[in-house]
C-alpha positions in Angstrom: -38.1 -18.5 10.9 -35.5 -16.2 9.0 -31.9 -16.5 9.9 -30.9 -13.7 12.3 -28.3 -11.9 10.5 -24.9 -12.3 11.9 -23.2 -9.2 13.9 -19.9 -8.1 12.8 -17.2 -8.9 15.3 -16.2 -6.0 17.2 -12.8 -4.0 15.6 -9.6 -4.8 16.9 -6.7 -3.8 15.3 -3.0 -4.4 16.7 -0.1 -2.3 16.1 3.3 -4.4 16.0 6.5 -2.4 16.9 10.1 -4.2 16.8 12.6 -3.4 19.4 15.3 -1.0 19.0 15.2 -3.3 14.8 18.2 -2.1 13.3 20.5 -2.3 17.3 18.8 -5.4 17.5 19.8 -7.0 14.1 23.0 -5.7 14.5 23.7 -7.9 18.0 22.5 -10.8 15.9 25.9 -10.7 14.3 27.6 -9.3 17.8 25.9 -10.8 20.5 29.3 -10.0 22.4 27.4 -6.1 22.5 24.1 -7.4 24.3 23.7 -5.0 27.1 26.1 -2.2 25.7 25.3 1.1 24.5 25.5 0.5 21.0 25.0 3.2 18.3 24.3 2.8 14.9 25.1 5.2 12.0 27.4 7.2 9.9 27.9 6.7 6.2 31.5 6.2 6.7 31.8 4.0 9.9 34.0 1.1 9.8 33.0 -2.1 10.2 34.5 -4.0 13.3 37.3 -5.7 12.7 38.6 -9.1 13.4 40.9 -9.3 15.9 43.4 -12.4 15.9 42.5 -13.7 19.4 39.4 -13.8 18.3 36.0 -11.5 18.5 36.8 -8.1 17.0 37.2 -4.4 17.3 34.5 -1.9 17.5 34.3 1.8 16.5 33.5 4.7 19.4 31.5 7.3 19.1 34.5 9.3 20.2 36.6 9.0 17.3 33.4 9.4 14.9 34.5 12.6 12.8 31.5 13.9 10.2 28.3 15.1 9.7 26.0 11.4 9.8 23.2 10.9 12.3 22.2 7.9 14.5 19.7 5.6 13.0 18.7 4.2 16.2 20.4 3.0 19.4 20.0 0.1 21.7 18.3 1.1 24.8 21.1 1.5 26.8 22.2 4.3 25.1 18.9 5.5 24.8 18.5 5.4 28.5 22.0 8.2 28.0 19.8 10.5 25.6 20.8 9.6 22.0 18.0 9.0 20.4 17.5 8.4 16.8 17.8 11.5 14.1 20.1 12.9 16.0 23.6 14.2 15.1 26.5 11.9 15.7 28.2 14.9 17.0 26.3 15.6 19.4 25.7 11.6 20.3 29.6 11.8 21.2 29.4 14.4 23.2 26.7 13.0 25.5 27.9 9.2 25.3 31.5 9.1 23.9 32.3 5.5 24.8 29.5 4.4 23.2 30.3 1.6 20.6 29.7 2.5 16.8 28.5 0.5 13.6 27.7 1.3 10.0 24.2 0.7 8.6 23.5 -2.6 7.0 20.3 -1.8 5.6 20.4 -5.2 3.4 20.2 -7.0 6.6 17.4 -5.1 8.2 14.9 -5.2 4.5 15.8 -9.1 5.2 14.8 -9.4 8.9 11.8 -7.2 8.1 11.1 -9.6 4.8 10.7 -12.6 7.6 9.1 -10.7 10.8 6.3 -9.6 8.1 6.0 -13.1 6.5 5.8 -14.6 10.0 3.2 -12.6 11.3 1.4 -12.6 7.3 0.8 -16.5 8.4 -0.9 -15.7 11.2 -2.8 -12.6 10.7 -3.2 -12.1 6.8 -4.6 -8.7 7.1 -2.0 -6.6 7.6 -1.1 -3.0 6.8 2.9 -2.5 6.4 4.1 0.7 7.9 7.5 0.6 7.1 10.7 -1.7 7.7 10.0 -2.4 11.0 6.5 -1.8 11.9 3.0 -3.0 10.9 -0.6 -2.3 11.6 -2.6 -6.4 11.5 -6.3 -6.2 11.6 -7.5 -8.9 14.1 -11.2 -8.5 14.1 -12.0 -12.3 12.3 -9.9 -13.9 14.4 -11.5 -16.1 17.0 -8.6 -16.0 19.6 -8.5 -13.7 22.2 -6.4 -10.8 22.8 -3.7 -11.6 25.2 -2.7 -15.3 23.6 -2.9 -14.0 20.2 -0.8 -11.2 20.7 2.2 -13.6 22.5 1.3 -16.2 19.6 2.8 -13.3 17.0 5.8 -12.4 19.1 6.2 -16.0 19.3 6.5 -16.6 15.8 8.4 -13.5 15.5 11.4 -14.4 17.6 11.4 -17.9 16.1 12.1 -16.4 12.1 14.2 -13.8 13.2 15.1 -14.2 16.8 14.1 -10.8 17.9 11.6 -9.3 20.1 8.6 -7.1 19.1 6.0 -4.7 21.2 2.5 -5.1 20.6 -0.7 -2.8 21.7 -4.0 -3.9 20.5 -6.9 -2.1 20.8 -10.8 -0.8 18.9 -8.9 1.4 16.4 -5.4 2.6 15.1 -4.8 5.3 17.3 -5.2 3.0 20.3 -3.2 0.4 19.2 -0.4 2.9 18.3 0.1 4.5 21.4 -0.7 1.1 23.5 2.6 -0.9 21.7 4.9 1.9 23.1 3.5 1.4 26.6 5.2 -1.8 27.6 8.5 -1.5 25.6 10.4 -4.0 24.9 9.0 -6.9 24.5 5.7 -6.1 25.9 1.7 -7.0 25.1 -1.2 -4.1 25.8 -4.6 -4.5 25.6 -6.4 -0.8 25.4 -10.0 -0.4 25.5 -12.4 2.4 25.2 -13.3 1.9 29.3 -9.3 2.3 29.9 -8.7 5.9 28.3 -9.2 8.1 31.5 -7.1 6.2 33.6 -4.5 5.6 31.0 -4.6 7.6 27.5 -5.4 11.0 29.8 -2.7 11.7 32.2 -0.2 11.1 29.3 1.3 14.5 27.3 -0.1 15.6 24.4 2.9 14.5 21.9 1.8 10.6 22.7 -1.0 10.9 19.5 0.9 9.9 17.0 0.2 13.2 14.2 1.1 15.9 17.4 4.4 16.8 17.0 6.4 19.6 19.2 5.2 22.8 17.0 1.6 21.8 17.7 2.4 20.5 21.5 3.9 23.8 22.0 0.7 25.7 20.8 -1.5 23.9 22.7 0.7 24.1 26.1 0.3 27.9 25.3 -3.2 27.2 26.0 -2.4 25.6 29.1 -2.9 21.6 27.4 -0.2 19.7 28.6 -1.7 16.0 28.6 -4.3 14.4 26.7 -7.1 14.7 29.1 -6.5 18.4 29.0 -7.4 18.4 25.4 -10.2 15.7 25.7 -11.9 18.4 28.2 -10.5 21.7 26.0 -13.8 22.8 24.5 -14.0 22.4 21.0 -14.6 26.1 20.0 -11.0 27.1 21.5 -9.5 24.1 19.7 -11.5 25.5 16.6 -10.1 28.6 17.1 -6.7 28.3 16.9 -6.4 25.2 15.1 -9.0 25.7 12.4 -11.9 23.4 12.3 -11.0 20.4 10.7 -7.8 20.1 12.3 -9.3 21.1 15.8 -12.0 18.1 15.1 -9.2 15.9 14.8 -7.2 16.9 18.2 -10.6 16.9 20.3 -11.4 13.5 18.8 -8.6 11.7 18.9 -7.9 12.9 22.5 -10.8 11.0 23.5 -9.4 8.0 21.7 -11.6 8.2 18.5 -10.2 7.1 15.4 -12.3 5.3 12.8 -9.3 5.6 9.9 -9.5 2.0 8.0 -6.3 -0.3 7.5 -4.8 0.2 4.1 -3.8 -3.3 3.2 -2.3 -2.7 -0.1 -0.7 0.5 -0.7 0.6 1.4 -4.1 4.0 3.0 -3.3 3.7 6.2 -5.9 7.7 7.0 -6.2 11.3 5.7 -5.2 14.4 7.6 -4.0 17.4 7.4 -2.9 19.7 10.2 -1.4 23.3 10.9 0.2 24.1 13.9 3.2 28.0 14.1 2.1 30.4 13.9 4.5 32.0 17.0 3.9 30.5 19.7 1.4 31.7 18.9 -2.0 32.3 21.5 -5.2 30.9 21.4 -8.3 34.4 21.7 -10.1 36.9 20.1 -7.8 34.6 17.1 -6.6 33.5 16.6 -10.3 34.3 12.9 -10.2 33.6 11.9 -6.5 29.8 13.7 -7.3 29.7 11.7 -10.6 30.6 8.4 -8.9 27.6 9.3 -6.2 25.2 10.1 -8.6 26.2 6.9 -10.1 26.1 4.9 -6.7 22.7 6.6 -5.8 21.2 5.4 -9.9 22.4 1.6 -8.9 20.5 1.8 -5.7 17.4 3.5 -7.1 17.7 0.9 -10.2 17.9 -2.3 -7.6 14.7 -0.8 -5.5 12.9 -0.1 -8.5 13.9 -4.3 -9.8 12.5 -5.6 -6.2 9.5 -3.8 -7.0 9.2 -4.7 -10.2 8.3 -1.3 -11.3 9.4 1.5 -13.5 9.4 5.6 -13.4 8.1 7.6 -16.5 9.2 10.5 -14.4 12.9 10.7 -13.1 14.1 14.0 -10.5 16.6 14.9 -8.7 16.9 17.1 -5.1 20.2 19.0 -4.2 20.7 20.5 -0.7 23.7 23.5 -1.0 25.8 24.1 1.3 23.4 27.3 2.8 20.8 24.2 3.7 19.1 25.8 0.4 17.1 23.1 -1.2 16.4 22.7 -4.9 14.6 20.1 -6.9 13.6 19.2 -10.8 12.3 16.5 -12.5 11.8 15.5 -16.2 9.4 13.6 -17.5 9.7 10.1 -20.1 7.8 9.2 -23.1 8.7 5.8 -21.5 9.7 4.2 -18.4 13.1 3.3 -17.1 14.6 1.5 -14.4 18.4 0.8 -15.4 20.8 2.4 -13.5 22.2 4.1 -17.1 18.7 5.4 -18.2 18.6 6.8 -14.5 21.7 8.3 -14.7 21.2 9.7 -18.0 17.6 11.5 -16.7 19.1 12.5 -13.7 21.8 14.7 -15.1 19.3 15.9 -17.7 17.8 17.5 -14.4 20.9 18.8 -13.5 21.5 20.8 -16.5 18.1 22.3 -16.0 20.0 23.9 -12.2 21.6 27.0 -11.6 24.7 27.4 -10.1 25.8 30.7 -10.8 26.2 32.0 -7.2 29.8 30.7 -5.4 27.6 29.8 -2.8 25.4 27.3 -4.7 28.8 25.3 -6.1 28.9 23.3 -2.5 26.9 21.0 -2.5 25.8 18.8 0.9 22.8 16.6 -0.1 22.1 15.0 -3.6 19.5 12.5 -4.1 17.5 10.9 -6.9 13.9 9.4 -7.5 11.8 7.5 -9.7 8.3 8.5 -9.7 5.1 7.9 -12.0 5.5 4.0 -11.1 4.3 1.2 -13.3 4.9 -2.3 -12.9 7.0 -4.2 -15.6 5.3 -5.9 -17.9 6.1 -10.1 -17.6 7.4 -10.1 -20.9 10.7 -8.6 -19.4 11.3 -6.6 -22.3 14.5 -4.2 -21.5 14.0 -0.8 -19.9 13.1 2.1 -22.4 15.3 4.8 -23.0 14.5 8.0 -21.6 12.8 10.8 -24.2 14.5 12.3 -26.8 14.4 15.7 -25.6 15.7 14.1 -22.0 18.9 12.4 -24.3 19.0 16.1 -25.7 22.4 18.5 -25.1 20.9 21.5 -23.3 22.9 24.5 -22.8 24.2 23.9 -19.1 23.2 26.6 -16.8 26.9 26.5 -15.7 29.9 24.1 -16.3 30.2 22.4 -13.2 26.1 20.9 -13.1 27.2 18.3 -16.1 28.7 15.4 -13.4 
């Protein structure tokens, strides 16, 4: 008799969420703060300092005078309001005591280097999301759900000593919305039989892709939760949505998602960018812009060496003071990656800007990216300069733009 062909397992996908990641890497290095409302943010926050009894001195959100925004919060501030994005400003005012600490972003790429290379071990096929979370495709796996997912936070906790949030589920959609249900720390199963009772009553803005512009057209249509849009007929969706986008809102309501995990994605550019402090002016800043530009170039160059890429296409983005928002970008007959070849690109861009208006001489954003990636090649020959019409002097549209 012929073999009976095998049946594929059934899809399961999980979606792994860390807890509060940058708070929580943070109280790695103060675990005096555990159980504090901690914020974390500000380009110019100082770091604590060490006091001579011992332990140190923290920062409050009080005395935080500028224009940064919170990167994310442990959950006892959360539980006050602040919430991630938001202006530290405005943080203060709702939570001044809160305690406050700078960014260390070379810390969190490392915890996320080991959270990923735990869980890699365990379940190989893995889609990364970001620094701190990551889609893992668990269909091949013959272990069930529930020990499985508590095997991963297990190994987790043991490379990095911190806790993640799991939801697995038949697609990505699911899994998403699951791994937020039982924060922190928490494991949820989702299955198709379990969306009425627990995907429906929730509002609209827990599908990951509605945001508040289209949660406040559909509550003009009287859709507040997601069982109000799994029953909204597909013609009204249609009709104010268009049909390819209505499609997606009826389908996904009804937990529908048959999106596949990317594995490998290609990243196709690299930036980096700075919101200033105060604004600065093209003629009076010149140095403290050129030493940014500089800073950002160095950056851009060591993300572009852990990569082991190059760009053959090098831009820049400038936000004036008005919130207007510019950007150019030049081309290479080669590509670069050194922080001088950057540089050199960048400000090439620059020249290409107008600044005539007073207004457009205050500058509050400047950033910088390498795009049109390539890998190195393993010879490690040294980074190509950029074009000669990039190295060219162009007439500059005004004085100030050459920093």
């Amino acid at each position: 008799m012929p073999d009976t062909p095998s049946r594929a397992p059934p899809r399961r996908i999980a979606h792994l969420d860390m807890d509060a990641f940058f708070a929580s890497v943070e109280l790695l290095f103060y675990p005096e703060l555990r159980g504090l409302p901690v914020v974390v943010g500000g380009a110019r926050v100082p770091r604590p300092q060490p006091l001579p009894e011992g332990g140190y001195q923290f920062a409050r959100l009080k005395n935080y005078a500028g224009r940064g925004v919170v990167t994310t919060a442990t959950y006892e501030a959360r539980a006050s309001g602040v919430s991630s994005g938001m202006g530290l400003t405005r943080a203060a005012r709702i939570l001044p005591e809160a305690l406050l600490l700078p960014a260390n972003f070379e810390a969190y790429r490392e915890y996320s280097r080991r959270f990923k290379a735990a869980v890699r071990a365990i379940a190989p096929r893995m889609e990364d999301r970001g620094i701190d979370e990551i889609f893992l495709d668990l269909s091949e796996i013959a272990e069930e759900s529930l020990p499985l997912a508590r095997r991963l936070q297990t190994a987790v906790r043991e490379a990095t000593g911190l806790s993640c949030s799991l939801g697995v589920a038949p697609n990505r959609l699911l899994a998403k919305i699951a791994s937020d249900m039982q924060k922190p720390g928490g494991v949820t199963l989702l299955a198709a039989e379990d969306i009425p009772a627990r995907l429906w009553p929730m509002p609209t803005q827990k599908i990951n892709g509605i945001g508040g512009k289209t949660a406040a057209r559909l509550a003009e249509l009287k859709i507040f939760s997601i069982g109000d849009l799994a029953a909204a007929p597909l013609s009204l969706l249609a009709r104010h949505f268009g049909a390819r986008q209505g499609n997606w809102l009826s389908r996904a309501a009804q937990g529908m998602d048959d999106s596949p995990l990317v594995t490998f994605r290609e990243a196709k550019s690299l930036s980096r960018e700075i919101t200033f402090e105060r604004d600065l002016h093209l003629t009076r800043d010149r140095a403290e812009l050129s030493r940014q530009l500089e800073t950002l170039c160095q950056r851009l160059s060591d993300d572009l060496a852990r990569k082991k890429v190059q760009g053959g296409a090098v831009g820049v983005k400038i936000r004036f003071a008005d919130f207007r928002l510019v950007t150019r970008e030049t081309s290479l007959s080669a590509p670069v990656s050194s922080p001088e070849t950057l540089c050199a690109a960048a400000r090439q861009c620059l020249k290409r800007l107008s600044f005539a208006p007073p207004e457009r001489r205050l500058l509050r954003l400047l950033g910088v990216r390498a795009s049109h990636l390539q890998a190195i090649s393993r010879g490690g020959d040294p980074p190509p300069q950029p074009t000669r019409a990039a190295q060219a002097e162009l007439p500059l549209a005004s004085e100030a733009a050459d920093f």
